[in-house]
C-alpha positions in Angstrom: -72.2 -40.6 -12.6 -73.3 -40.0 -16.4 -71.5 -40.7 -19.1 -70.5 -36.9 -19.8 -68.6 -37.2 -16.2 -66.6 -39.8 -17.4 -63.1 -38.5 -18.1 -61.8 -38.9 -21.2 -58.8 -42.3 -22.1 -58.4 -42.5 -18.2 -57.5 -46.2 -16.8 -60.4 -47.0 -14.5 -58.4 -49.9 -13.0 -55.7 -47.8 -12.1 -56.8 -44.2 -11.6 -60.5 -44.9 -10.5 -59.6 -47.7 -7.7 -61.1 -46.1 -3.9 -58.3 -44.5 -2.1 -57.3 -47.0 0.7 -57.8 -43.8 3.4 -61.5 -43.9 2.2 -64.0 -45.6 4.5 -65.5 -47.6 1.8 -62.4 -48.7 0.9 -61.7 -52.3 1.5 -58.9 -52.7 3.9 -56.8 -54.9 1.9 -56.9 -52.5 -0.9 -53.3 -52.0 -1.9 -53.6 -49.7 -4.9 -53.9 -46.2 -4.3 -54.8 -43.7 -7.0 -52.2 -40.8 -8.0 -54.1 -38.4 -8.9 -54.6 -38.2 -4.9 -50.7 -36.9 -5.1 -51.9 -33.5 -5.9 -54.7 -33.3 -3.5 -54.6 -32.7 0.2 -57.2 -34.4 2.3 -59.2 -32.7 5.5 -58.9 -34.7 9.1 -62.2 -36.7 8.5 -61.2 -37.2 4.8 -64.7 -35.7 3.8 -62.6 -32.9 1.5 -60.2 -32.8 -0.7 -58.1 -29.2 -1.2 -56.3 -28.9 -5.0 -52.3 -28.2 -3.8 -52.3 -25.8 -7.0 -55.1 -23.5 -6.3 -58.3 -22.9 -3.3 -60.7 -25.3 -4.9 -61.5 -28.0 -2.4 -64.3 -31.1 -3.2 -66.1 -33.4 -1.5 -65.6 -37.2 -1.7 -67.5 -39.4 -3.8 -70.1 -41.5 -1.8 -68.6 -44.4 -4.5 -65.1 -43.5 -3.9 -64.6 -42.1 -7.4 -61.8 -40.1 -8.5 -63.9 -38.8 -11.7 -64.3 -35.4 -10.6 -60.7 -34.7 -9.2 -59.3 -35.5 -12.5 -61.8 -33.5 -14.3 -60.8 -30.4 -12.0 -56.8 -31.0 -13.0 -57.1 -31.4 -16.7 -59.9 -28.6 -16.9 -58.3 -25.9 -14.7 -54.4 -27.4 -14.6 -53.7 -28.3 -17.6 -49.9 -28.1 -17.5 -50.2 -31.3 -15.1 -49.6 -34.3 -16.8 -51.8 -37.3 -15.4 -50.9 -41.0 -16.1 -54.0 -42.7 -18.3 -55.1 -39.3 -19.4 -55.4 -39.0 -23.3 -52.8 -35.9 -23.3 -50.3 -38.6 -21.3 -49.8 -40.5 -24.4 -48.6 -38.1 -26.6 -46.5 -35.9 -24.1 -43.3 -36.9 -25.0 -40.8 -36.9 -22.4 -37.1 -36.5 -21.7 -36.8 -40.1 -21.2 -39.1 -41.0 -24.1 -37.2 -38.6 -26.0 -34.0 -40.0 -25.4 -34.9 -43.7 -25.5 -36.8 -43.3 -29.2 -34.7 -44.5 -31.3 -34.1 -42.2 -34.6 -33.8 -43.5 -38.0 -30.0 -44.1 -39.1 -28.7 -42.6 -42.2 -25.5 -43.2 -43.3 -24.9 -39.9 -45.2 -25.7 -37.7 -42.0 -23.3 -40.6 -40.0 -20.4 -39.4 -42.8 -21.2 -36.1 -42.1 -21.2 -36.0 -38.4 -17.7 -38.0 -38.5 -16.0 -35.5 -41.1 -17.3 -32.8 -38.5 -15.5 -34.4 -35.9 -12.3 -35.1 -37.4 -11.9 -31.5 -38.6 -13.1 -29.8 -35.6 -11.2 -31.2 -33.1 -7.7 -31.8 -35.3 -7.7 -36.0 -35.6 -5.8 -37.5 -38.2 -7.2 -39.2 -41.0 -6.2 -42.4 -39.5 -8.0 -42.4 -36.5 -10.7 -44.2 -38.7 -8.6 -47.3 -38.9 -7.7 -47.5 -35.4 -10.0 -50.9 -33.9 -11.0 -48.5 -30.4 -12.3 -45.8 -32.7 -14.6 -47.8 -34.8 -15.9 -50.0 -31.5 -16.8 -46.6 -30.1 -18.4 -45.2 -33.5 -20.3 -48.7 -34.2 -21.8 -49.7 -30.6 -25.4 -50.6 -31.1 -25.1 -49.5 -34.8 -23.9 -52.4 -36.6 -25.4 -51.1 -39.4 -22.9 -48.1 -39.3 -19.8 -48.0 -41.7 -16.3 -46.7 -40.9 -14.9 -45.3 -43.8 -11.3 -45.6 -44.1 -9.0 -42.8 -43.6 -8.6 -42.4 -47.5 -11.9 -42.5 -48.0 -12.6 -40.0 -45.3 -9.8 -37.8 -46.9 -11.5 -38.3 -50.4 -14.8 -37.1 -48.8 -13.4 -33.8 -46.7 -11.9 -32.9 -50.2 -16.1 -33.0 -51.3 -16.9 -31.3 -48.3 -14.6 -28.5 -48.5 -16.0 -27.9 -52.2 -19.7 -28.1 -50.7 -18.7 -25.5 -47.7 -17.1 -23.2 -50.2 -20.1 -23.1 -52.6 -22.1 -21.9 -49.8 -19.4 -19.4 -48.7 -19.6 -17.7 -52.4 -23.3 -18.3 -52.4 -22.8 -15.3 -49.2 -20.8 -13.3 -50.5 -22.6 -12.5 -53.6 -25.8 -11.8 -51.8 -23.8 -9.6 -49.5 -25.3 -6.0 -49.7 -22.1 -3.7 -49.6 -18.7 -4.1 -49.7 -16.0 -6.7 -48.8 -12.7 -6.0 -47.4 -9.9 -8.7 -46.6 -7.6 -9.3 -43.8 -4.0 -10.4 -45.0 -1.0 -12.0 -43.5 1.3 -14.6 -44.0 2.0 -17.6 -42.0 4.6 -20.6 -42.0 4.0 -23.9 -40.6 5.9 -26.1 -38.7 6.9 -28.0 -41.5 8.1 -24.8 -43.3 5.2 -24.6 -46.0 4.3 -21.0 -46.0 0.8 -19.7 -47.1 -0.9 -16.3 -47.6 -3.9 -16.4 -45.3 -7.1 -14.1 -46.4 -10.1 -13.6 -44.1 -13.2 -11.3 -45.6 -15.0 -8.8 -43.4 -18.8 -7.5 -43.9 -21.4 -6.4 -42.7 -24.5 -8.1 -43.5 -28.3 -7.1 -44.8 -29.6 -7.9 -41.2 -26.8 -5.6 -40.2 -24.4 -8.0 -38.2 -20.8 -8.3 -38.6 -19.3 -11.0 -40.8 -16.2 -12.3 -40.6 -14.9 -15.9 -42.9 -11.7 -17.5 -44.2 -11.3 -17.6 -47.7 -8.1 -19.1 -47.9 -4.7 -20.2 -46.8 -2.7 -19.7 -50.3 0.0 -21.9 -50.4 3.6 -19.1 -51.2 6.2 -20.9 -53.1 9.4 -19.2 -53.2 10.1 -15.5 -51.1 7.2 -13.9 -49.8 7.8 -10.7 -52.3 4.8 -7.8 -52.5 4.0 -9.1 -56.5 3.5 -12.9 -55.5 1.5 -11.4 -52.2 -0.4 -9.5 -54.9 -0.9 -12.2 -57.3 -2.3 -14.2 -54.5 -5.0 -11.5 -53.4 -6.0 -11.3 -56.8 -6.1 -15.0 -58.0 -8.2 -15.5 -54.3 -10.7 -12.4 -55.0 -11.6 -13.7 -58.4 -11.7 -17.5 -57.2 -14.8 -16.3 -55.0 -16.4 -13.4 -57.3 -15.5 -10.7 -55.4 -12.4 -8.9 -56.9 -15.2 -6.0 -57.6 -16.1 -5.8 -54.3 -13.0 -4.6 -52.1 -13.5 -1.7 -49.9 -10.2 -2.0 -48.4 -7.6 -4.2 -47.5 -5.8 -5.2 -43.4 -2.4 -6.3 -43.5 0.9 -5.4 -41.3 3.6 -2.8 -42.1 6.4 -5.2 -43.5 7.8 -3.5 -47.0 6.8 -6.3 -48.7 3.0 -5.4 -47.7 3.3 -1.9 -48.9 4.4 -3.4 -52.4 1.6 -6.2 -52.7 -1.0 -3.0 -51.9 0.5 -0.7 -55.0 1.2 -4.4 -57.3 -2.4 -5.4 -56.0 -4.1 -1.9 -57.5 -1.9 -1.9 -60.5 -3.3 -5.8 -61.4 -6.9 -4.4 -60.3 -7.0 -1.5 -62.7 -6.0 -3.7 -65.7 -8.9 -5.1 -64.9 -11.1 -2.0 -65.4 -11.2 -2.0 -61.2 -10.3 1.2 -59.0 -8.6 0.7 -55.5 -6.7 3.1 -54.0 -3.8 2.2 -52.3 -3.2 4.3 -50.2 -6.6 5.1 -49.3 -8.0 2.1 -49.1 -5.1 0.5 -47.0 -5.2 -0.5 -43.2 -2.0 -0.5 -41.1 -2.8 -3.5 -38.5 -3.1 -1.2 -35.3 -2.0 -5.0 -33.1 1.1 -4.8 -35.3 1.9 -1.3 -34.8 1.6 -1.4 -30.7 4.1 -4.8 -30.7 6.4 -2.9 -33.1 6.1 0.2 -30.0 6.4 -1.8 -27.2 9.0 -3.9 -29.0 11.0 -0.6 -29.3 10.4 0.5 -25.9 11.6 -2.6 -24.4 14.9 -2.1 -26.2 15.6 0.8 -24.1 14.0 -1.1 -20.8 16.1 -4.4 -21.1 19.3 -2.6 -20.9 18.2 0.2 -18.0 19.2 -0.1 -14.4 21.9 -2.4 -14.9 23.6 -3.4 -11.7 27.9 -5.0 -10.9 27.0 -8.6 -10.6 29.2 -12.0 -9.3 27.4 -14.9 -11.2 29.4 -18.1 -9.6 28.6 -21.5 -9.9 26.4 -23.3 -7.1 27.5 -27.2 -7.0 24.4 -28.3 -5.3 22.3 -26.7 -8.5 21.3 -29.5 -10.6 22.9 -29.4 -14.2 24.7 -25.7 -13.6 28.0 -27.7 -13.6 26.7 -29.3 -16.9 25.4 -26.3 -18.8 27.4 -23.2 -17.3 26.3 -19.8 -15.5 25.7 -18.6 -18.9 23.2 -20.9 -20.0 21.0 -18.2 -21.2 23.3 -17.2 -23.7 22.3 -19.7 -26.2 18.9 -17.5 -26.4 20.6 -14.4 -26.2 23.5 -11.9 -27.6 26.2 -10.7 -25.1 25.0 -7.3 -26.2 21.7 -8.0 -24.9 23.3 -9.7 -21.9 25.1 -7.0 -20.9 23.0 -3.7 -22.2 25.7 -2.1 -23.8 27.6 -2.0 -27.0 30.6 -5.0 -26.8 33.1 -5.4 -29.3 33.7 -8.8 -30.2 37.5 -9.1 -30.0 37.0 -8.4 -26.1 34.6 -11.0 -26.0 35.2 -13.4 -22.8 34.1 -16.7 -22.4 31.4 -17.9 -19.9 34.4 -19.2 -17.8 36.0 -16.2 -18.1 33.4 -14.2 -16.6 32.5 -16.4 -14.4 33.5 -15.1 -11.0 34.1 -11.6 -11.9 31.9 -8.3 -11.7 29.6 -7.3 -14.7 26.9 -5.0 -15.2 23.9 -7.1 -16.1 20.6 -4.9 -16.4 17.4 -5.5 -14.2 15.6 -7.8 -17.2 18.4 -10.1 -17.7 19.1 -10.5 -14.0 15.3 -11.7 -14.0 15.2 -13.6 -17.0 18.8 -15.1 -16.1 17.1 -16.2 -12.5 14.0 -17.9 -13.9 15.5 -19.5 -16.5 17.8 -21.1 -14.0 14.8 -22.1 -11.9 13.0 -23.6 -14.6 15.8 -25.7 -15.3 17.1 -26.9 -12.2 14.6 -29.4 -10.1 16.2 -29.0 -6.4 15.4 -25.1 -7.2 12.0 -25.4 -8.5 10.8 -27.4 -5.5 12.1 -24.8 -3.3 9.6 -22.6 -5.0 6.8 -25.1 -4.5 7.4 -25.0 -0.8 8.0 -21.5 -0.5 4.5 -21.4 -2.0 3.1 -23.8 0.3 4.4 -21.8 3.4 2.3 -18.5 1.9 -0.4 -20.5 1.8 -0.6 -19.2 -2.3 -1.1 -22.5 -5.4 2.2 -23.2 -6.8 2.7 -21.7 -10.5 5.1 -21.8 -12.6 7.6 -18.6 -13.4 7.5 -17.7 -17.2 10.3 -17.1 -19.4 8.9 -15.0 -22.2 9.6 -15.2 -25.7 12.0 -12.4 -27.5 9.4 -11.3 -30.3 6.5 -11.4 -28.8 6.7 -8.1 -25.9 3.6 -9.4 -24.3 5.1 -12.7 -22.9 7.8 -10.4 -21.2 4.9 -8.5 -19.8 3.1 -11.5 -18.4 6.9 -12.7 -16.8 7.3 -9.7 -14.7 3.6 -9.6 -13.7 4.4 -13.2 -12.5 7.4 -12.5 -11.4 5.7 -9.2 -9.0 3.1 -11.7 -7.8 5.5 -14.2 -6.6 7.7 -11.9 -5.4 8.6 -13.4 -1.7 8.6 -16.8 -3.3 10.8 -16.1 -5.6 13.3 -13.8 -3.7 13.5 -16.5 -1.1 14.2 -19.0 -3.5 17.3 -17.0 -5.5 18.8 -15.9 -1.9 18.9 -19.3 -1.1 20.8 -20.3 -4.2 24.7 -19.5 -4.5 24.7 -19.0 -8.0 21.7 -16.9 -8.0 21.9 -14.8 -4.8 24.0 -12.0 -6.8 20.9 -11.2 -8.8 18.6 -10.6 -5.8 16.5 -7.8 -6.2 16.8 -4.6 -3.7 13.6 -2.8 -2.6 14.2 0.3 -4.7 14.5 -2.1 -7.6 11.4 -3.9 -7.3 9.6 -0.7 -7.2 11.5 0.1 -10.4 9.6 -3.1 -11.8 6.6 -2.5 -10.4 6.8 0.6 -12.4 8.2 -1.3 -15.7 4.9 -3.1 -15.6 2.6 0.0 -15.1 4.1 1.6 -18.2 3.4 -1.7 -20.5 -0.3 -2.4 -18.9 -1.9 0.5 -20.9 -0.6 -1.7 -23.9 -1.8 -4.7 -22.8 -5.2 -3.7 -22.3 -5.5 -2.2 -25.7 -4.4 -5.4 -27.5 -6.3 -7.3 -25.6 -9.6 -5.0 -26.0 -8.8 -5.6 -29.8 -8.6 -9.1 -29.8 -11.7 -9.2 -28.5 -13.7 -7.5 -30.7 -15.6 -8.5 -32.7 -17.5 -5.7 -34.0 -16.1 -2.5 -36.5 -13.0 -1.5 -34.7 -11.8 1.6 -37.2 -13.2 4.2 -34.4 -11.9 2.3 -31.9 -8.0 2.6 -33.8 -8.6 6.0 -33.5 -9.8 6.2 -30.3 -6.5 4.0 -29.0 -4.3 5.8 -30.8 -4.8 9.1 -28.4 -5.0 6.5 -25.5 -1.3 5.3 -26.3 -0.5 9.4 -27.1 -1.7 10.4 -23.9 0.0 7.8 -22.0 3.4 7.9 -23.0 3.0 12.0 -22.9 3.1 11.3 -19.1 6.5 10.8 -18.7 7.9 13.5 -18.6 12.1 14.0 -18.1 11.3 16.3 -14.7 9.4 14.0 -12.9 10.9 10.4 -13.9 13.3 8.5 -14.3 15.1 8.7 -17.4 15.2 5.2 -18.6 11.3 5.3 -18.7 11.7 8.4 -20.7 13.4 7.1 -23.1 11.9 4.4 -23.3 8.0 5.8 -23.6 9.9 8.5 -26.2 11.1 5.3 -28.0 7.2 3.8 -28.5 6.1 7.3 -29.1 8.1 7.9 -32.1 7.0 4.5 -33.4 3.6 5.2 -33.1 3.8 9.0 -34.8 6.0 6.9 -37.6 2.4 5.0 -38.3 -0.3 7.6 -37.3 0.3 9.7 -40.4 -1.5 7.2 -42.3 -4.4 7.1 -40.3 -5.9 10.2 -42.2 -6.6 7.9 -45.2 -10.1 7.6 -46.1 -10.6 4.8 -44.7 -9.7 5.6 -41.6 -12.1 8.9 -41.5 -15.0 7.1 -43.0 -15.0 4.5 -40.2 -14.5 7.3 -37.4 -17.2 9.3 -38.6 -20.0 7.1 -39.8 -19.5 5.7 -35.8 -22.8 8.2 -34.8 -20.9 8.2 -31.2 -17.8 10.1 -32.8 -18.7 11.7 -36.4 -16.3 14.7 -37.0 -16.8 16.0 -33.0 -14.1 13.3 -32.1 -12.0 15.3 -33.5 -12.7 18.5 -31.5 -13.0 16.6 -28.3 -9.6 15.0 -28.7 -7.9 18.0 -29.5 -7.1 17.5 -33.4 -9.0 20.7 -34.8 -6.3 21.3 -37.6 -7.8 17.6 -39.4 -11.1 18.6 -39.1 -11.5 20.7 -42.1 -9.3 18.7 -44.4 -11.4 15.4 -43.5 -14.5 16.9 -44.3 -13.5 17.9 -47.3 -12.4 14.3 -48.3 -15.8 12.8 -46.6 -18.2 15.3 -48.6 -16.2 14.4 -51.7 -16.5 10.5 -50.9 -20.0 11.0 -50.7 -21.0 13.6 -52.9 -18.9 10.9 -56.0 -20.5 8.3 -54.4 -22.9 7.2 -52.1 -25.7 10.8 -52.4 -28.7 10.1 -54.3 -31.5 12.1 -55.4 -35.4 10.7 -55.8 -36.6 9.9 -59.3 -39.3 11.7 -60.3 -42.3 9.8 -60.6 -43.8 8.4 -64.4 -46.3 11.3 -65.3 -49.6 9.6 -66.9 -52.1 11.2 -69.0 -55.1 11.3 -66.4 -52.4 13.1 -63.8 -54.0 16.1 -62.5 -52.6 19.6 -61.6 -52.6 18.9 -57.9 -50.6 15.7 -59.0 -48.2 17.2 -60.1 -47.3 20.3 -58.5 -47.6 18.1 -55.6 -44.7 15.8 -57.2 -42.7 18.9 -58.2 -42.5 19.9 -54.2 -41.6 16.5 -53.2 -38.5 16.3 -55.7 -37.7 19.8 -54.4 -37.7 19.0 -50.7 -36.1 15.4 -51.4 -33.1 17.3 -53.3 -32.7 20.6 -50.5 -32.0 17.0 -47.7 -28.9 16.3 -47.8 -28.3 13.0 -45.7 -24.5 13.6 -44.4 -25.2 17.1 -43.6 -28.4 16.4 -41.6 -26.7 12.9 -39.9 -23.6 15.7 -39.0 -25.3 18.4 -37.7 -27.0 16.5 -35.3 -25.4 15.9 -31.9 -23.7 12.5 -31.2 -25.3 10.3 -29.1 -24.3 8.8 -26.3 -21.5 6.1 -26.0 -23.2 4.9 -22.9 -26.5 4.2 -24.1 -25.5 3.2 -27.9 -22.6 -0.1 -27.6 -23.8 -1.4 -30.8 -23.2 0.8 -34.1 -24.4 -1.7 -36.1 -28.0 -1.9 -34.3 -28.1 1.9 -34.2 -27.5 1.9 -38.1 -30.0 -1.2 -38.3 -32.7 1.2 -36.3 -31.9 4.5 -38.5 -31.5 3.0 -42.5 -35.1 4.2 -42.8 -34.1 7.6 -42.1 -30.8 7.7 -43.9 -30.9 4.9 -47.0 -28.2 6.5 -49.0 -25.9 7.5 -46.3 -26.4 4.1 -44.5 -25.0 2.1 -47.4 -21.7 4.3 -47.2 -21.9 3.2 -43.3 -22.2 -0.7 -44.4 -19.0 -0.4 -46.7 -16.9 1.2 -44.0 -17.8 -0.1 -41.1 -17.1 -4.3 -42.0 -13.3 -3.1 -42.2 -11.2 -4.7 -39.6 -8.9 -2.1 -38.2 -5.9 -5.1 -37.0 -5.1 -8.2 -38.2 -6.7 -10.4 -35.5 -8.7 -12.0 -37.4 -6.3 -14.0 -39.6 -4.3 -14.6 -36.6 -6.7 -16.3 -34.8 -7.4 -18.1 -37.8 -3.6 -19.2 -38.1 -4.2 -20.1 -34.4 -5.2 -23.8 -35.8 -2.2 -24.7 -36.5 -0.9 -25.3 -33.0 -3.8 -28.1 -33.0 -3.3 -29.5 -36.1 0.7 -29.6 -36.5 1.3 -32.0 -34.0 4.8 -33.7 -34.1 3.1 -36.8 -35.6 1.4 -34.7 -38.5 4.6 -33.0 -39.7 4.5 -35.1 -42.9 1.2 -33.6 -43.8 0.8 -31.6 -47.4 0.6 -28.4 -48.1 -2.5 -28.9 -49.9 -4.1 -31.0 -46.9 -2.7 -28.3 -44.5 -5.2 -26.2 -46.3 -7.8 -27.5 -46.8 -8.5 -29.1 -43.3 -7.5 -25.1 -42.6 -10.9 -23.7 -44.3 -13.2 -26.6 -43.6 -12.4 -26.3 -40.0 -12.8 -22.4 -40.5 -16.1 -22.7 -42.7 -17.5 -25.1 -39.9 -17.1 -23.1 -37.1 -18.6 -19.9 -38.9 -21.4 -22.1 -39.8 -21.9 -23.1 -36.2 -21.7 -19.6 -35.1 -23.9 -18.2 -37.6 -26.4 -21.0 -36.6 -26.0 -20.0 -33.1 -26.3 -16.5 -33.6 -29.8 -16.8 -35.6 -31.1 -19.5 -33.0 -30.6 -16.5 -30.6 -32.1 -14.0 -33.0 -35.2 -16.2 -32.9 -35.6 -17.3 -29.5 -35.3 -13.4 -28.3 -38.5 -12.4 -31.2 -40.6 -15.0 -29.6 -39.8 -13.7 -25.8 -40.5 -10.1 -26.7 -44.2 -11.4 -28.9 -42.6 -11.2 -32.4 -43.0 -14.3 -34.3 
């Protein structure tokens, strides 16, 4: 074998020893080579077949393995062989895992702040022994700040996190609208909560926390105001406001006309009307709030509620234990003086007309609260064959926990009916057939709702056309109860949610609202038509050509004429400006026909493909379409503080309540901005694009 056979860095004393099936072999050979792993011998052992591919080889006469290893580096390269030069470097999992990286405390400080915030520990948990065991193991060189230390260094962190959130901002290409709302804590601080909404140069949506104001005093429209403004400023952007989310409380309309009175002393235009944004979540709860009104008082029904002695606490707390939650109006669905009030021992025993809601709520609230009750339910489960749950008792401002009751309620249904039949106290407020079809239907007239709120929580992407596009959902729903065909409590009570919506709709012909309907290239002004509202048509063009026309539509500069110019030059320059002046962006983007809602998902993308082709029209489309259409965001920003108001954390300061508010908030939008690029990248290198 020459020397240019020889295989490069491979271990002759392992790799190169005869393979004991070979007849020159010695017999007591007990080393085999592996590189015969990935070869498959003949019956004679004169060949050897590759397992990756056809080649097959004949034995060396010596019993060397040079040429098998030649043919797997050479043709499979991918192979990694022990010995080989390439085996060295290869770093593997384990390799990877067992290196040990250098230590550096900064990055350690870093990493711990990180955890603290994200996952809602107290600043103490740096003194407790267990923690810093866990932190130090095999890094004795580590060092476990203390939790005022770590408190000092969170307050340098949040500094550092905000720079870079301002660093955004004013790099951010369009406008910036906020999202505001208020929110009080379980230690009764109250702040004003602002979120920011744009859309980016890469043309992604961008959504951040810019603070949680801390409100001293009442939560009036001027202090709201003087908070937006002192926040706007604080981050450089008070120039930059394309519109502004918040809820239909009074005191919102004032802080939106203070808010533009402060603005324009400042030499700064916003329109409050105009530029305003009724939170569409806020709207539907207000609806369905008012529908339920009418539903929780319909088909009431002449009830006995007696006391059971074998229910566990009834004696204690009384039949009418769910009156400490609730009103005897709301009890009994009908007006009630109170000079005729009776007392829970009064009634007790005698007929009264409790409605279909309160009989249920009155049930499950019972079950909940007695033990021998709620292991009848387990069992009753058990015999269906069905995984126990647990019956909800909603909560009386939030009309989607009295949704999810009945739904439980409906999917329980023989479970629970066996389980208030069996009860003495309870068996009065059995349901009848004809009345669990009533609730059946109940919860078919609130899904529509449900679906809608939940399709806006969801989103994350510019929701204005989908407002609109909800809002004659809703419409058309409610317009299908009709007083011929049903019953008359669900009349009223879709009549109810109908005129609450109407109350709101009239403001969605604000600018706003048009802008981010039509610069959605699956709706433009044809939405209009197909929905049926022709009469808004002309009147929102008019305000969209003005908009634009003030605005956004720019003409080409001529080019700098030069003394060696031509008269091809500029002739050819005078036609240019000419045909660049006769195109008129909006015109050209609305004559064309919308395209289709099943093909295009993401309006952002589609904008992203087509700035070429519009540049001035597509800047207007930026502004608009980074305005949130509900309030969502800041509510699932005020979501944290579940997590971070525990009972032991009640003490905490306003001022720490806040700040562990946007650090958590600026960390997580880090992450997922992180994320979302790693994606970004990783999908340009699949598709050849580096």
């Amino acid at each position: 074998m020459t020397s240019e056979e020889q295989p490069e860095a491979v271990d002759l004393t392992e790799d190169e020893v005869p393979c004991r099936d070979h007849p020159e072999a010695s017999s007591n050979t007990s080393q085999r080579s592996k590189i015969y792993q990935h070869y498959t011998s003949d019956a004679l052992k004169q060949k050897f077949k590759c397992n990756y591919c056809t080649v097959s080889m004949k034995r060396d006469a010596t019993g060397s393995t040079s040429n098998l290893i030649r043919h797997m580096k050479m043709c499979h390269r991918h192979i990694i062989l022990p010995g080989s030069s390439n085996h060295g470097n290869q770093q593997t999992i384990h390799k990877f895992f067992e290196a040990e990286q250098v230590f550096s405390q900064s990055e350690f400080e870093d990493h711990l702040i990180d955890f603290i915030i994200l996952t809602n520990q107290a600043f103490a948990v740096c003194d407790a022994k267990s923690f810093v065991n866990f932190a130090t193991y095999s890094r004795a060189h580590a060092k476990i700040l203390c939790d005022s230390t770590v408190k000092a260094k969170c307050d340098l962190r949040v500094l550092r996190e905000k720079a870079e959130i301002v660093k955004q901002l004013e790099v951010a290409p369009g406008k910036i609208s906020l999202v505001s709302d208020c929110w009080t804590s379980r230690n009764l601080i109250s702040f004003h909560g602002i979120i920011a909404s744009w859309v980016s140069k890469d043309w992604t949506y961008e959504e951040v926390l810019l603070d949680l104001d801390i409100i001293n005093g009442r939560h009036t429209g001027k202090t709201l105001a003087l908070s937006l403004i002192r926040v706007a400023e604080d981050y450089g952007i008070l120039n930059k406001i394309g519109a502004i989310t918040s809820d239909n409380a009074s005191n919102c309309d004032t802080m939106l006309t203070e808010f533009a009175n402060m603005a324009k002393e400042k030499g700064i235009c916003f329109d409050a009307k105009e530029q305003r944004v009724r939170c569409l979540a806020h709207i539907i709860n207000l609806a369905c709030q008012d529908s339920l009104s009418v539903l929780k008082s319909s088909f009431p029904k002449d009830v006995v509620l007696e006391v059971d002695s074998g229910d566990e606490n009834v004696q204690q707390e009384g039949v009418y234990e769910f009156q400490q939650d609730l009103s005897v109006d709301e009890l009994t669905g009908s007006e009630y003086e109170s000079e005729n009030e009776e007392t829970p021992q009064e009634m007790q025993g005698k007929q009264n007309r409790i409605s279909l809601y309160y009989r249920i709520r009155h049930c499950i609230q019972k079950i909940r609260r007695s033990g021998p009750l709620r292991e009848k339910l387990y069992n009753a489960c058990n015999l269906e064959d069905l995984t126990p749950r647990t019956l909800l008792l909603d909560c009386q401002t939030r009309w989607n926990s009295t949704l999810r009751m009945l739904k439980r309620v409906l999917a329980m249904r023989k479970d629970y009916q066996a389980v208030v039949r069996s009860s003495q106290s309870l068996s009065t407020c059995a349901l009848t057939d004809s009345e669990w079809l009533l609730l059946d239907e109940l919860v078919r007239f609130l899904k529509p709702f449900e679906d809608v709120t939940l399709l806006l929580s969801k989103s994350r992407t510019p929701t204005m056309a989908l407002s609109a596009a909800i809002y004659i959902d809703l419409f058309r729903h409610l317009e299908s109860y009709k007083p011929t065909s049903q019953n008359a409590d669900m009349v009223a009570a879709a009549k109810a949610a109908c005129d609450k919506l109407n109350k709101y709709y009239k403001s969605s012909d604000a600018l706003v609202y048009i802008l981010g309907l039509v610069m959605d290239p699956r709706c433009k002004l044809t939405w209009y038509k197909n929905v049926g509202i022709h009469a808004e048509v002309r009147n929102n063009k008019r305000k969209l050509l003005s908009k634009w026309q003030t605005v956004y539509k720019t003409s080409a500069e001529p080019a700098e004429s030069s003394n060696n110019m031509d008269c091809f030059d500029l002739i050819a320059i005078q036609m240019a400006k000419s045909g660049k002046e006769n195109f008129d962006e909006l015109r050209n983007y609305l004559a064309l026909p919308v395209v289709d809602s099943n093909i295009v998902t993401d309006v952002l993308k589609w904008w992203k493909e087509n700035e070429s082709t519009y540049p001035a029209l597509s800047k207007m489309a930026r502004d608009v379409l980074g305005v949130s259409g509900t309030g969502v965001p800041i509510e699932r920003a005020f979501s944290f503080g579940s997590d971070l108001l525990k009972p032991k954390a009640l003490s905490m300061s306003g001022e720490t309540i806040r700040r562990r508010f946007c650090l958590k908030a600026w960390l997580k939008y880090k992450e997922e901005t992180f994320l979302t690029c790693k994606m970004k990248a990783i999908a340009k290198r699949m598709v050849g694009i580096v």
